[in-house]
C-alpha positions as CSV (number, residue, x, y, z in Angstrom):
1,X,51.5,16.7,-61.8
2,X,50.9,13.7,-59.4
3,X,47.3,14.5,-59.5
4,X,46.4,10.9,-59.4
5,X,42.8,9.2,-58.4
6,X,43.3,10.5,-54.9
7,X,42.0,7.7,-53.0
8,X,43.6,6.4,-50.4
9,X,43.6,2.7,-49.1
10,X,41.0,1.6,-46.6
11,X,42.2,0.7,-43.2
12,X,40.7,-2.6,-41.3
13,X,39.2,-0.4,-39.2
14,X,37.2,1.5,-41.5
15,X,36.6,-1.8,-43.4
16,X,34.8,-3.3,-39.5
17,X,33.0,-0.2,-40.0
18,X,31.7,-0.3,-43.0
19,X,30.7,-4.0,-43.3
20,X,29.1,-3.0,-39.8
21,X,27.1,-0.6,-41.6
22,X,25.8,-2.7,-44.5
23,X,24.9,-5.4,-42.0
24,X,22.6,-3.1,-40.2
25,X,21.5,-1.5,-43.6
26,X,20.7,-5.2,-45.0
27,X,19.0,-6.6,-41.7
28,X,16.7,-3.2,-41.5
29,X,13.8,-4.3,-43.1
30,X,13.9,-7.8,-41.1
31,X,14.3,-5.7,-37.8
32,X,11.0,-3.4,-38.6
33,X,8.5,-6.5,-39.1
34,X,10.6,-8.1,-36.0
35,X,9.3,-5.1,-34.1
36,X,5.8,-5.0,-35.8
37,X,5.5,-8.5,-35.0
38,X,6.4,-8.1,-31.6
39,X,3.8,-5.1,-31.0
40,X,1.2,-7.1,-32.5
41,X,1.6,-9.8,-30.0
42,X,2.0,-7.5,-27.3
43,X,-1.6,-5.8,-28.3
44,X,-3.0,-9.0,-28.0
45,X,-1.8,-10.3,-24.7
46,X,-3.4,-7.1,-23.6
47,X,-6.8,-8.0,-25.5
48,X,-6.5,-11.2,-24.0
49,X,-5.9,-10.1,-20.1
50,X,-8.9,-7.4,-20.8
51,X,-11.4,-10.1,-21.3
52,X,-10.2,-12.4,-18.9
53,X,-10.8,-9.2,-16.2
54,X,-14.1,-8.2,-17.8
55,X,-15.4,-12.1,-17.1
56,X,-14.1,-11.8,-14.0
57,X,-15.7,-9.2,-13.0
58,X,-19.1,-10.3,-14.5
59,X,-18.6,-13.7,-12.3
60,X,-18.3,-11.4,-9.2
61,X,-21.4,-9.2,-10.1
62,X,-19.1,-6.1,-10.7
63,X,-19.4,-3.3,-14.0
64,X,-17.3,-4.2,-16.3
65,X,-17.1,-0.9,-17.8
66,X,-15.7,0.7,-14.6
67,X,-12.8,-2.3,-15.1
68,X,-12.4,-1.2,-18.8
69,X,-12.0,2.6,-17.9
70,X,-9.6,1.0,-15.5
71,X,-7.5,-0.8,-18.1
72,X,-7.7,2.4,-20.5
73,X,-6.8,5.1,-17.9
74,X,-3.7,6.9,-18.6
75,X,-0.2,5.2,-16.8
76,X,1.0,9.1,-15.7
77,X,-2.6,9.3,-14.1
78,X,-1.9,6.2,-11.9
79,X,1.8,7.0,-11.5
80,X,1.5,10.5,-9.6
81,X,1.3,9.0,-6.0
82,X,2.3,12.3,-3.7
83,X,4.0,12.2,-0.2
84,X,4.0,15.8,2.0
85,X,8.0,15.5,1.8
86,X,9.8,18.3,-0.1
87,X,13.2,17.6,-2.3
88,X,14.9,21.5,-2.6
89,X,17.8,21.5,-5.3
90,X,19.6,24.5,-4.6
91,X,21.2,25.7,-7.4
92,X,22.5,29.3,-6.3
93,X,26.4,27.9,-6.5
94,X,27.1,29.4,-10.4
95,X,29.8,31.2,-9.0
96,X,32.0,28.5,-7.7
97,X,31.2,26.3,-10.9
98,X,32.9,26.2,-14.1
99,X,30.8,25.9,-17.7
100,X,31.3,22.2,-17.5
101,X,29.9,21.8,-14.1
102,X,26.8,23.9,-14.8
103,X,26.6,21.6,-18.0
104,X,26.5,18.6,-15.8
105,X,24.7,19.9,-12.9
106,X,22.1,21.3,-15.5
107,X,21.7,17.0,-16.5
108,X,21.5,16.0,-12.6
109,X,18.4,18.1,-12.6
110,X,16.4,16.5,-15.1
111,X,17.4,13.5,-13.8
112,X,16.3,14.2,-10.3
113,X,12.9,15.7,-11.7
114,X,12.9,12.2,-14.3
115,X,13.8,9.8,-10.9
116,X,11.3,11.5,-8.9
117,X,8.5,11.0,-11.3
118,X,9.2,7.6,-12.2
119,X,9.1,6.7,-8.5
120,X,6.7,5.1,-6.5
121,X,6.2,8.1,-4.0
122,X,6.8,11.4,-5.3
123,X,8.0,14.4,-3.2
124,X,7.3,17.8,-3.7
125,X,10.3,18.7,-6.1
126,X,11.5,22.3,-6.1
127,X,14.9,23.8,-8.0
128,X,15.9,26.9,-6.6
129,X,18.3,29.8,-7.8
130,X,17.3,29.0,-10.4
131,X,18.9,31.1,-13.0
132,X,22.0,32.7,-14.9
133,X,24.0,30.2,-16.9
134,X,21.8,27.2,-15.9
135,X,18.7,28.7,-16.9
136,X,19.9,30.0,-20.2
137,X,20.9,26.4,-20.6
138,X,17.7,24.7,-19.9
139,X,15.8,27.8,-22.3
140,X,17.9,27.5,-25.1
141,X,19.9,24.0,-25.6
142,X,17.4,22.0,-23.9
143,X,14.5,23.8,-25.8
144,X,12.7,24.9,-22.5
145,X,11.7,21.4,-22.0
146,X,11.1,22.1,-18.5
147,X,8.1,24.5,-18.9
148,X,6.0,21.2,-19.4
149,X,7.2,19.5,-16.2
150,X,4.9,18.6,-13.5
151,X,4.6,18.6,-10.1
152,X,8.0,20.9,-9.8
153,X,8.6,24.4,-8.4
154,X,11.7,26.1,-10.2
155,X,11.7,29.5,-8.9
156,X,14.6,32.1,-8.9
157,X,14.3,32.9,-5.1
158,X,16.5,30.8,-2.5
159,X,16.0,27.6,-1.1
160,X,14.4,29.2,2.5
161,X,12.1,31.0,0.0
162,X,11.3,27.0,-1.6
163,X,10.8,25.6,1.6
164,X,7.9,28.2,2.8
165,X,6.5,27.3,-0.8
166,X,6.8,24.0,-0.2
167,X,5.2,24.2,3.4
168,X,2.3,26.0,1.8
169,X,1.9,22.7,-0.6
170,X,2.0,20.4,2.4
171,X,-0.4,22.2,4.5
172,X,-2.9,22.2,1.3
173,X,-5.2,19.7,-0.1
174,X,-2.1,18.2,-2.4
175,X,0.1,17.5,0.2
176,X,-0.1,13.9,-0.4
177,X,-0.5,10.4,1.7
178,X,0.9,9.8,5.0
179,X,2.7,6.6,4.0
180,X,4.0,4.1,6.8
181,X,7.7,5.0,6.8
182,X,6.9,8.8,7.5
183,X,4.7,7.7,10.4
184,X,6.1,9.8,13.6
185,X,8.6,7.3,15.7
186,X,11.6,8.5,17.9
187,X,14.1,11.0,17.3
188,X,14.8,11.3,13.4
189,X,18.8,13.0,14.0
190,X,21.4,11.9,16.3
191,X,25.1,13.7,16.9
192,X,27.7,11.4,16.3
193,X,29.3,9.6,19.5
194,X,32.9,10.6,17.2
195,X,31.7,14.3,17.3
196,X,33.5,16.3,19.5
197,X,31.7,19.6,19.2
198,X,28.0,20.1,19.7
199,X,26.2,20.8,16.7
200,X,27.4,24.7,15.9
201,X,23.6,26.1,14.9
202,X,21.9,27.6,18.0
203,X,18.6,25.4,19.2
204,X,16.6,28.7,19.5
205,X,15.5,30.2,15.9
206,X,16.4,27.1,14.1
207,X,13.7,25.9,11.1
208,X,12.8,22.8,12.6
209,X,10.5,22.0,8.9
210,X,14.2,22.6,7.4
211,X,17.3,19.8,6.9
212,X,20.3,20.4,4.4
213,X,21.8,17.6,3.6
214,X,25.7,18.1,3.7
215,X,28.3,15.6,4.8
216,X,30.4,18.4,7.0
217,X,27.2,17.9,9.2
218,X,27.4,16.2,12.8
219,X,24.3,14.9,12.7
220,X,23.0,11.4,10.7
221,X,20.0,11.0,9.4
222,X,17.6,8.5,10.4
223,X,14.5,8.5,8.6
224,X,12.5,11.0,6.6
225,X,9.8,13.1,8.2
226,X,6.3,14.3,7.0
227,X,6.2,18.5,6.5
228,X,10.0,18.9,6.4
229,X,12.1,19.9,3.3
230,X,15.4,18.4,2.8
231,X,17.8,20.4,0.6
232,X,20.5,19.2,-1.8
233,X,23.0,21.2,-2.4
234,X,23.5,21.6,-6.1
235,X,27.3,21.9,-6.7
236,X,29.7,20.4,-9.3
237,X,33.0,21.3,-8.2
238,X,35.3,18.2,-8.0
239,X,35.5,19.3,-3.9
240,X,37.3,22.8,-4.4
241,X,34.9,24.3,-2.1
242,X,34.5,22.8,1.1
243,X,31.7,23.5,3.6
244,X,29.9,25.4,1.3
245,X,26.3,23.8,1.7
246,X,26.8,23.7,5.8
247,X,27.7,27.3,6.3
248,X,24.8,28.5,4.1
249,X,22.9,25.9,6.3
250,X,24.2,27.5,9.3
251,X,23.6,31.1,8.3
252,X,20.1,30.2,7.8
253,X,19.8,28.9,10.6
254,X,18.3,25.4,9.5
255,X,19.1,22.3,10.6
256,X,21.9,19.6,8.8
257,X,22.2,15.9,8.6
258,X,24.0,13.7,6.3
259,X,22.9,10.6,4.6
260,X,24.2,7.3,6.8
261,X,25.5,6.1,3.9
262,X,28.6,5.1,6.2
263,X,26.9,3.3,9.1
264,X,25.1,1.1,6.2
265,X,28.0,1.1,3.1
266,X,31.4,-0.2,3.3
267,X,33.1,1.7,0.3
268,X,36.4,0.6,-1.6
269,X,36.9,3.9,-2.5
270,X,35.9,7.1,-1.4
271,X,32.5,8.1,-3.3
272,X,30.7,11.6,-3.9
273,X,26.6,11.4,-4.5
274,X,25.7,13.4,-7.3
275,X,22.7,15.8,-6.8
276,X,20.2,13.2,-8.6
277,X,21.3,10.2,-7.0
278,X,20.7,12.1,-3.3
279,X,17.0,12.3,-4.9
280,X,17.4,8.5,-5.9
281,X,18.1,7.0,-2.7
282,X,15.2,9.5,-0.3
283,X,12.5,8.3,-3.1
284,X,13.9,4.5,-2.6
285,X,13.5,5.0,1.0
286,X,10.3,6.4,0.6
287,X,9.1,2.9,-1.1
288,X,11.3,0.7,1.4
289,X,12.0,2.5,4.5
290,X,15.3,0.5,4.4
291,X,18.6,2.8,3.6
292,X,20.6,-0.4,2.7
293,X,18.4,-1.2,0.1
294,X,18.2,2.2,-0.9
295,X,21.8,2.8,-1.1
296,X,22.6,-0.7,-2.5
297,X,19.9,0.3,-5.6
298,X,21.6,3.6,-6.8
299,X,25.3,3.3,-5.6
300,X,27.3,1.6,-8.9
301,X,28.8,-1.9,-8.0
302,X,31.7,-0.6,-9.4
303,X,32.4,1.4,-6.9
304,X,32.8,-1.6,-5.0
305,X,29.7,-0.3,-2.2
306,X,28.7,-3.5,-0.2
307,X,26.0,-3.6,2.7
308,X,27.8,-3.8,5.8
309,X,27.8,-7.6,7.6
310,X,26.7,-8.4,4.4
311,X,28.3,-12.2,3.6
312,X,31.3,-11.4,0.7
């Protein structure tokens, strides 16, 4: 009945694979006291820099219990290091997106909340429309995760309703340290010399603690201020929808800039900033006060970004 054994021959593919396999099976055991002997002489570095701190601080008359609570305090304790800048991701575009954008949009977020912590300064991070598809997203497949963020606003309301929120925060006790690079200098926007019309949002009425970020914008920016919100606008949409984030800007009647990415990046190609790496490159500047670097730490080389007069 040509019933046969059924088994078909192995392809040298499958073969890789499989010897691939056993070789990570077989070298298992070796790996786990590689890793146990690795922890152990981590450990005892640390003993070893502990004690040479506590003599240290017995040689210059100081307590060296204060320098162990030091050593032993938790790393998120030290890391939380507050600025009274606010980062808005507004996320009230579901209805130009498709499943796959919200998917990825949904991933830019936890980014952006995962860059901001990690970074020397941290903003005042707020997501808002938050809700609908995204939401269910972030409640269901990503198991609510969120609920134990810090430090981050996500609120249903728009992002005008974020930025009084945020104001609130910077005008409180929290609001954070007046580092050098938000010091007050000269004029933080200038309309490009190229622009032939006049910035289109009316001087009277506008937010002035207010700046969307959208590339359709006249203006460049030139530094970060203290008290002022700057909003992302959180859209996926492979550029179907253009001017989206400057019209609602407009409507609101809040001010716009773009990031100078142009006056400091010479791109092979043309390049769109995702939603977490706008966050990337305004908590860079916040440690450097230097766009070039902060562009040259987030854009991929791949893209082929180099500083401009840089030597090739």
């Amino acid at each position: 009945d040509g019933d046969g054994d059924g088994s078909k021959p192995i392809s040298k593919n499958q073969l890789k694979r499989l010897r691939r396999q056993q070789a990570w099976e077989d070298t298992k055991e070796s790996r786990k006291i590689k890793r146990k002997e690795k922890r152990h002489e981590k450990q005892a570095r640390k003993r070893t820099e502990l004690e040479e701190k506590l003599e240290a601080a017995k040689a210059a008359g100081l307590d060296p219990e204060e320098v162990r609570k030091e050593a032993f305090k938790p790393v998120r304790e030290k890391r939380h290091n507050p600025v009274p800048v606010a980062f808005i991701i507004d996320c009230d575009f579901e209805r130009y997106m498709r499943d796959n954008e919200i998917i990825s949009l949904s991933s830019q977020v936890v980014r952006s909340y995962s860059m901001n912590k990690m970074a020397k300064y941290q903003a005042h991070l707020f997501v808002s429309g938050f809700g609908g598809k995204m939401k269910e997203r972030f409640e269901n497949v990503l198991a609510s995760n969120h609920k134990k963020w810090r430090h981050v606003q996500l609120i249903e309301g728009d992002f005008v309703e974020a930025a009084r929120l945020a104001a609130d925060v910077m005008a409180g006790q929290g609001a954070g340290e007046m580092i050098d690079v938000l010091k007050p200098v000269k004029k933080e926007l200038k309309e490009e010399e190229t622009s032939a019309a006049p910035e289109p949002e009316p001087e009277e009425g506008v937010d002035r603690s207010i700046v969307y970020l959208t590339s359709d914008s006249p203006y460049t920016l030139e530094r970060l201020e203290p008290n002022t919100s700057y909003v992302i606008g959180g859209i996926v949409d492979r550029n179907r929808e253009k001017g989206l984030c400057y019209k609602r800007a407009v409507e609101n009647k809040v001010r716009t800039a773009k990031l100078p990415i142009g006056e400091y990046m010479a791109m092979q190609s043309r390049f769109v900033l995702t939603t977490n790496q706008v966050v990337e490159i305004m908590a860079k500047w916040l440690e450097c006060g230097d766009w070039g670097e902060a562009f040259l730490h987030v854009i991929p080389q791949r893209k082929g970004g180099v500083l401009k007069g840089a030597n090739s």
